[in-house]
N, C-alpha and C positions, 0 to 999 in steps of 0.2 A: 434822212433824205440823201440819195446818192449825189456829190458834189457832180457841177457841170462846167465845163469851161466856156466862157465867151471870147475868147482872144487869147491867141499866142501870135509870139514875134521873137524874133535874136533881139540882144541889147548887147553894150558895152561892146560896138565892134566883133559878135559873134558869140565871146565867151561865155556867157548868159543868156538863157531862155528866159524870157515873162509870159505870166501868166495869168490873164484877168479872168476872175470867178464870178460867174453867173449870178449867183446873190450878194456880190460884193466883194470888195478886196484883192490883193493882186499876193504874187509870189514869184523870187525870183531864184532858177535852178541852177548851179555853174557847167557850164558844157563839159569840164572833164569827168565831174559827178556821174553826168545823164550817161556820159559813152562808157562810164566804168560799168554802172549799173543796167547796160544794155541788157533788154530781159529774151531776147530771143535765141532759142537751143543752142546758136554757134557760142555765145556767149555765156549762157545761164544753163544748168542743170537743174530744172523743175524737182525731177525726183528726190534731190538731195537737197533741196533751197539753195545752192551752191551756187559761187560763181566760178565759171570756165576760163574768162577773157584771164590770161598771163598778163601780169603787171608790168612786163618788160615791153609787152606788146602798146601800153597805152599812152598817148601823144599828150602829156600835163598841159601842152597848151594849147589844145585842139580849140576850133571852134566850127559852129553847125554852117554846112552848105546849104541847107533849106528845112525850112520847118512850118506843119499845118495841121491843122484842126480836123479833127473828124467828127462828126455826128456828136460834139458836144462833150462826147464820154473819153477821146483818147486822142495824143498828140502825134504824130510822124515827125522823124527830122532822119535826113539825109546827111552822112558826114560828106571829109573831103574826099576819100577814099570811097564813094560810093556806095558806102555801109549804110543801112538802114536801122531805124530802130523806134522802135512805139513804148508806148506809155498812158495806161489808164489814168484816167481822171482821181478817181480814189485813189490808186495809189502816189499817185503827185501829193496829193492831197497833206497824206498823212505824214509824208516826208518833207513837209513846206522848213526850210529853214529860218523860218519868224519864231523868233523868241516863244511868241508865246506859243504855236504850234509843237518847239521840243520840248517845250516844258511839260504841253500834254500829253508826248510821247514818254519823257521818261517816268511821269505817272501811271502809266498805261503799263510799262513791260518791268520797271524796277520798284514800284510801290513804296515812295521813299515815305511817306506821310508817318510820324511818329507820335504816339499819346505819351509825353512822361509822365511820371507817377513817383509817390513817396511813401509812406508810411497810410499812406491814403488810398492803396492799393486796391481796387475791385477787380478779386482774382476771377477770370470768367472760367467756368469750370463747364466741361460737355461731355456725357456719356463718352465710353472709347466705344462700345456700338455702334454707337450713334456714327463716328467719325467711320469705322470700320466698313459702314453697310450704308450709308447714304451720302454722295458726292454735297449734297446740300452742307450735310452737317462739315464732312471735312476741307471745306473750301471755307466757311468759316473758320473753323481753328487759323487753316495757315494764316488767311489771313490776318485775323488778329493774333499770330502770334508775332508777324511782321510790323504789324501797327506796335504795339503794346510790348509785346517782345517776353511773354508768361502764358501760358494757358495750363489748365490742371483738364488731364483726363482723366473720370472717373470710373468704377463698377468692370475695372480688367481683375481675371484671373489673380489670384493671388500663386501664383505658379511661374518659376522661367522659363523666356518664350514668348513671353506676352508683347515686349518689344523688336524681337523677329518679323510677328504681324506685323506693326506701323511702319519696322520699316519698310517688308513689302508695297504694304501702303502708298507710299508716295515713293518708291522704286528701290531704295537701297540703304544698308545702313554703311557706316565708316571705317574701315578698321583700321586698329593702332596697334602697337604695343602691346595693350591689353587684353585686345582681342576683339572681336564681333562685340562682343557683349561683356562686360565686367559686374562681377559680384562686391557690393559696399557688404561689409562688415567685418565687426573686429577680426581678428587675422595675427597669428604667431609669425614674428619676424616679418609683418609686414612691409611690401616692398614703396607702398604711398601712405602719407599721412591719412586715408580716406577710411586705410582698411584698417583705422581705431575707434577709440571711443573718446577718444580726445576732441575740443572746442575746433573747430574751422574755421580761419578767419575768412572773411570775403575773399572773393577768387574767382578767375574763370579757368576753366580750365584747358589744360596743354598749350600755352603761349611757346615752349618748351620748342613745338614743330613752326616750320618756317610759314604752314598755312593752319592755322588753329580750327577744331572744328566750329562747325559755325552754331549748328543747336544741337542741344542736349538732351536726352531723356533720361527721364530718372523714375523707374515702376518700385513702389513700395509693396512689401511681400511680405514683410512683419514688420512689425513697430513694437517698441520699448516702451514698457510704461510707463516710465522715469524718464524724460530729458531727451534728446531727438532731434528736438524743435530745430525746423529750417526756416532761415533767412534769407532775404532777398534785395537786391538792389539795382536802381535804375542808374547803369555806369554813367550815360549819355547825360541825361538828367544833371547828374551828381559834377560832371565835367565843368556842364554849362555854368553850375554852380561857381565851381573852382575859377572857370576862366574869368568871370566878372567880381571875384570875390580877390583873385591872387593872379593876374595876367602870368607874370613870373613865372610863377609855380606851376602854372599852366602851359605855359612857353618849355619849361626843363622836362618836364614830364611827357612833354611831343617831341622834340627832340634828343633826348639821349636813349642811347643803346643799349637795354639793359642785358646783360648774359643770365641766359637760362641751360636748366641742366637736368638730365632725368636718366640714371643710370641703372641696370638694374637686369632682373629677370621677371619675365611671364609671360604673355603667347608664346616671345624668344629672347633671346635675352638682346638686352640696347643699350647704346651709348650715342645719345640724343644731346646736342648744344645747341644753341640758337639765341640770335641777339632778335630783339623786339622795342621798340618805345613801347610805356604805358600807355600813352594814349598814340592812337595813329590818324590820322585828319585826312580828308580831303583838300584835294585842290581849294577849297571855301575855307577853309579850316573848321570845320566841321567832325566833331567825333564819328569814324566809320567801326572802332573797333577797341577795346579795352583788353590788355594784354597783362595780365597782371594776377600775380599768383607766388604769394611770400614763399611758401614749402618748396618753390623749386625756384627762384631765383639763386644764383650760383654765388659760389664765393668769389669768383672772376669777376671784375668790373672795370673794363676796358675801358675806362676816363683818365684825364688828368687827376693827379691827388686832390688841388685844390679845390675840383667839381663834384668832391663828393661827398662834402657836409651840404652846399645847397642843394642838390639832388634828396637827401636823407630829408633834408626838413621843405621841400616841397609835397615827398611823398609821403611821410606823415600827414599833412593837412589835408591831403587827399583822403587818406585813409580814414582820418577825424570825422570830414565829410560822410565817408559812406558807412561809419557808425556812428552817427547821430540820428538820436530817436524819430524827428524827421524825415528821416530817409528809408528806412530798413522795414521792409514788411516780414513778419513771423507769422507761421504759419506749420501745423504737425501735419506729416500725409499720412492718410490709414491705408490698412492694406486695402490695395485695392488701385489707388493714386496713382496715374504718371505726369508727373510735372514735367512740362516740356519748356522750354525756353534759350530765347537767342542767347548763345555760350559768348558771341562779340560785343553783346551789350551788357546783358544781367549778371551781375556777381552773384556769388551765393555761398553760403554756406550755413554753418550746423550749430549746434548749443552740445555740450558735450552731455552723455551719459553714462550709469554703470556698467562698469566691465562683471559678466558672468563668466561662468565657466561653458555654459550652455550657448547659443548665437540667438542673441532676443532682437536685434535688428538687422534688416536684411533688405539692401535695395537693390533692384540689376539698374545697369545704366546702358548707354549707348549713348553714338553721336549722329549724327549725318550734317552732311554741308549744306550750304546755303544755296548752291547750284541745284541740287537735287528739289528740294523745298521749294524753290520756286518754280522749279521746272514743271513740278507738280501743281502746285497754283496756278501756276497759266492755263495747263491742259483741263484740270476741273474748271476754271472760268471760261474758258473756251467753248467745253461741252455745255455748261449751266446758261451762258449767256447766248450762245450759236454767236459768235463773235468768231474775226479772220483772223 
């Protein structure tokens, strides 16, 4: 039901529009908001959803010359400057600044809702068909791959290339370093611990760049019949752990700087440094992102001497955390497999197997960001729901 207004008025000597709602409840707008967000051409750019109005141009402490009601659905206010400016009902609405009104907005555009998980993992797995050819199907992956932060797609090509698709798919993939696409396996003089046959410890990967990618894909294209096995861990999860379990330890591992380091050749050759915390928080102190990744943490560490025994045995009991049997899902991909998942939350990694002379295992990987992913999540909920 389209919202209605019964009543507006100025309040607070002008600064503030009110606004009382036809089936209850009130909402109050600040005038310099209303005049920022003026929706008419001189103002706004429809075409581009942009706004026009120059911020040099806007009066911070403006307040309304007159303001009134139309047929229920939209408000008129008159500045001092004899500027005009309206405002639908709906969209008042969805911009009310009541708590609990942003709280439904930030659910609505950032889908923070999280499921953790431990060794107790239900990996949800969906045809890549499926996701390729049916908005239905790929509006679920993202989504839970944002809730849950793992999804396995299954029944792709056993061929490279197959991750070129997905990224079309939801617009683009990421390049790095490595390239559009990088090949996992054993590797003479390899230039990453990835491209061996050697154990992996958890990890996410490239903390290394100042914006890490945010999800991962990883297409299985041969499998080893010996040893392989990938791991998996819920960083967030494993945090919350930490921080109720070792405040401290939790405290040193969001605040210190750790230096990272990735020098080398392949797309072209680089010399990559970058400081990162292990864990990085929000405003709430809340885990937004896990940074962490032994094989390229640098022999640099920008600390005080004496902070870097606590540091070492903070990050151990973290570590201990996310290899306890509790925590760590196993699981082998067969060809065929792309395991996708958030690169900011889910660690991972490998159980080691034999080196041949021959290449018996073989994964391609790629990245894409988290912009893109969701960019894409909205526009398929968009067309799926007929939502604005």
């Amino acid at each position: 039901m389209s919202p209605a207004i019964r009543k507006v008025e100025a309040s607070d000597e002008g600064h503030f529009v009110r606004v009382e709602w036809e089936h209850g409840g009130e909402s109050r707008y600040p005038c310099v908001w209303l005049r920022d967000n003026c929706q008419c051409p001189l103002c706004f750019l429809p075409s581009a959803g942009a706004r026009r109005l120059l911020f040099e141009d806007l009066d911070v402490n403006i307040v309304v010359k007159e303001v009134a009601l139309a047929d229920g659905k939209k408000i008129s206010i008159t500045w001092p400057d004899e500027h005009t400016s309206e405002y639908e009902a709906e969209w008042l609405k969805k911009r009310c600044f009541s708590e609990e009104a942003r709280a439904v907005m930030r659910a609505d555009l950032f889908l923070p809702e999280r499921q953790y998980w431990g060794s107790d993992l239900q990996l949800h797995k969906i045809p890549f068909e499926e996701i390729m050819c049916s908005d239905e199907s790929a509006y679920k992956w993202l989504c839970t791959l944002k809730k849950v932060g793992i999804v396995l797609l299954t029944g792709a090509a056993t061929r490279q290339g197959e991750l070129i698709k997905l990224g079309h798919r939801i617009g683009f993939l990421r390049l790095t370093f490595y390239g559009p696409t990088w090949q996992v396996q054993d590797k003479a003089n390899a230039n990453n611990v990835a491209y061996t046959t050697g154990k992996l410890c958890f990890h996410t990967d490239y903390p290394v760049l100042q914006h890490p990618p945010g999800v991962q894909f990883l297409h299985c294209i041969k499998q080893t019949a010996a040893g392989g096995e990938s791991e998996v861990v819920d960083g967030f999860h494993v945090s919350n752990k930490l921080k109720k379990q070792n405040p401290e330890a939790y405290q040193i591992l969001s605040s210190t700087a750790v230096n990272y380091a990735d020098v080398g050749v392949d797309y072209c050759d680089f010399a990559v440094h970058c400081k990162q915390r292990i864990i990085d928080m929000d405003s709430s102190g809340q885990a937004v992102r896990i940074n962490y990744n032994n094989a390229t943490r640098d022999t640099v560490f920008d600390i005080p001497a004496e902070k870097v025994r606590p540091f070492y045995a903070a990050l151990k009991e973290f570590n201990d955390l996310l290899n306890s049997a509790e925590h760590k899902f196993t699981y082998k991909l067969k060809p065929g497999d792309i395991v996708t998942f958030d690169n900011w939350r889910v660690l991972h990694g490998r159980q080691s197997y034999p080196s041949c002379p021959e290449v018996t295992r073989h994964l391609e990987g790629a990245y894409a960001d988290w912009d893109v992913v969701m960019s894409r999540l909205r526009l398929l909920r968009k067309r799926l729901l007929k939502r604005d």
